[in-house]
N, C-alpha and C positions, 0 to 999 in steps of 0.2 A: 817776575813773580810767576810762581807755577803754582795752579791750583784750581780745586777743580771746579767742574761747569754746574756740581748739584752744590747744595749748600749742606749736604749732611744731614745726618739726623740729631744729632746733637748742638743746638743753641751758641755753645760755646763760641763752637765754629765760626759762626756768623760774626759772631762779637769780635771773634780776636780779629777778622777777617776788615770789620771797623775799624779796631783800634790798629791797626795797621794800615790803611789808609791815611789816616788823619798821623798818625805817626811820621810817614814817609812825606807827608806836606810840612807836618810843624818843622823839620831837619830844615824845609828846602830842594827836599829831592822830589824826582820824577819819579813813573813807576810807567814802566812796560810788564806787558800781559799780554795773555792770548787774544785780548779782542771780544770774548763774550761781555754780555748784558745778564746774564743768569749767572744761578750758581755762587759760591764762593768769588768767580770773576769778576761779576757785577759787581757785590758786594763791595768786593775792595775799589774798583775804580770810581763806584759812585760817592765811596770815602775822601777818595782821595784828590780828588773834581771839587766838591765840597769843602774841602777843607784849603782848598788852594791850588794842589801840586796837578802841574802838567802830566796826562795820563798819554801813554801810547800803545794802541791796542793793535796787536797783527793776527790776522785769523785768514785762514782758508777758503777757495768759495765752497769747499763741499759742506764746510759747516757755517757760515754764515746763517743757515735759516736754522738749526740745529742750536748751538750756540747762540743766536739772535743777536749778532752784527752788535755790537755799542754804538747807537749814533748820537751821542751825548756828551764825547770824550775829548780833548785836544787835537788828537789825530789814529785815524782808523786805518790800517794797510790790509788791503785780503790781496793774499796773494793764490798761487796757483798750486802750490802741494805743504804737507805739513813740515816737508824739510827745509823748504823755503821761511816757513813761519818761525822754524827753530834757528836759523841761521839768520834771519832778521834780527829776532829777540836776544839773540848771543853780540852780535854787532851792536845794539842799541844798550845793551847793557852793561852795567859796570861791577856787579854779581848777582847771585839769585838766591832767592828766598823761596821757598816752598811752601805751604800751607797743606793743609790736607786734603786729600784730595783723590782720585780713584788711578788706574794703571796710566790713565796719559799724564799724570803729573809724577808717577811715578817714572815713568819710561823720560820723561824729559830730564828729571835730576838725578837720575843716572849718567845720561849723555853728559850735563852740564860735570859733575863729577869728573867722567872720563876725559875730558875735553884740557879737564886741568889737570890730569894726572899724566896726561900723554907731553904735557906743555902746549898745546893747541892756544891755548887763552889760559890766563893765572885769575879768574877772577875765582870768590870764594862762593859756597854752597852752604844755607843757613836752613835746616830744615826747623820751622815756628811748630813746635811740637807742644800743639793745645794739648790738654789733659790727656798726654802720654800717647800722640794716636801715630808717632813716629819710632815709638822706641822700639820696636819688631826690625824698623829698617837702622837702628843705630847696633843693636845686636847683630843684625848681619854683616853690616861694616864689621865689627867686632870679630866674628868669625870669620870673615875673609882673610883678617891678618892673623891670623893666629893658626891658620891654615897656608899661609905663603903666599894667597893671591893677590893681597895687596901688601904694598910696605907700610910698616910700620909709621913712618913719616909723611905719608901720604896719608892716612886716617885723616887726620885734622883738615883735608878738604870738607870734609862735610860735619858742620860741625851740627848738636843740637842744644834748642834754647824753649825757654818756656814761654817768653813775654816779647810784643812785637817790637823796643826799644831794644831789648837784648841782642833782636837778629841783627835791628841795622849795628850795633854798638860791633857786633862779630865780624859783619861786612866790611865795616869800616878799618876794619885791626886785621883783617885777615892777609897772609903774606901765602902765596906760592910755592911749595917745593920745587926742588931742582927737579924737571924730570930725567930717569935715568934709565938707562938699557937695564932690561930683564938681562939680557945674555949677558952671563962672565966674558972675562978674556981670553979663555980656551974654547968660549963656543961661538966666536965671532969667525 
């Protein structure tokens, strides 16, 4: 789960932020996350705590007091840089959902995107696109391919949905592109 450490200014947020917690328990599943106690972060973990599902939170020590550490949750990792934190959360997970969120959730489901588009890891990217606050980034996907930077077939990494059942429902159905070399065979 990526998303962010404020809860927003819009309510919404918060709510979907619930019902995706408790979502991801009533399945059976887990949820990894950055490891905050604030923000949207908390939100969902203390959902999803609550409602059952094993939460695991990896966060940084520079933000631990920033963030404010979860110490309420199944399991807390801090580690020592944010790359580490990303490459935990990538190993521990089985795809990622987004929420909304400010540039560090955005800079993380990018990575997560590229990661799959490179073949790095085939997991899928669900961005929970509360009252439209992702479609700026689903237009830009949009425009990537229609300008030649991404394939065509590759779009469907990141897909977007309105309601937190939708995302796992996406998660769950979502299959990998082949990845393929940019270069022709004349420019190998």
């Amino acid at each position: 789960m990526f998303c962010g450490a404020n809860p927003g200014n819009n309510p919404a947020y918060a709510a979907a932020a619930r019902q995706m917690g408790e979502a991801i328990a009533q399945r059976g599943l887990g949820l990894v996350y950055g490891g905050g106690h604030v923000g949207l972060m908390g939100i969902v973990a203390d959902a999803a705590m609550k409602a059952g599902a094993e939460v695991i939170g990896i966060i940084p020590e520079v933000l631990m007091n920033r963030e404010v550490g979860h110490g309420a949750i199944t399991e807390l990792h801090v580690v020592g840089t944010m790359h580490e934190r990303k490459k935990m959360m990538a190993d521990l997970s089985d795809g990622f959902i987004v929420m909304p969120g400010g540039v560090g959730t955005l800079e993380e489901a990018v990575e997560a995107f590229t990661w799959t588009q490179l073949g790095i890891h085939d997991k899928g990217l669900v961005f929970l696109d509360v009252e439209g606050y992702w479609q700026g980034m689903a237009s830009l996907f949009d425009h990537m391919v229609s300008n030649g930077f991404v394939k065509p077939e590759q779009r469907p990494i990141a897909q977007f949905v309105a309601e937190p059942a939708a995302a796992l429902d996406a998660l769950s159905t979502f299959e990998a592109p082949l990845a393929k070399s940019w270069a022709s065979p004349a420019q190998r």
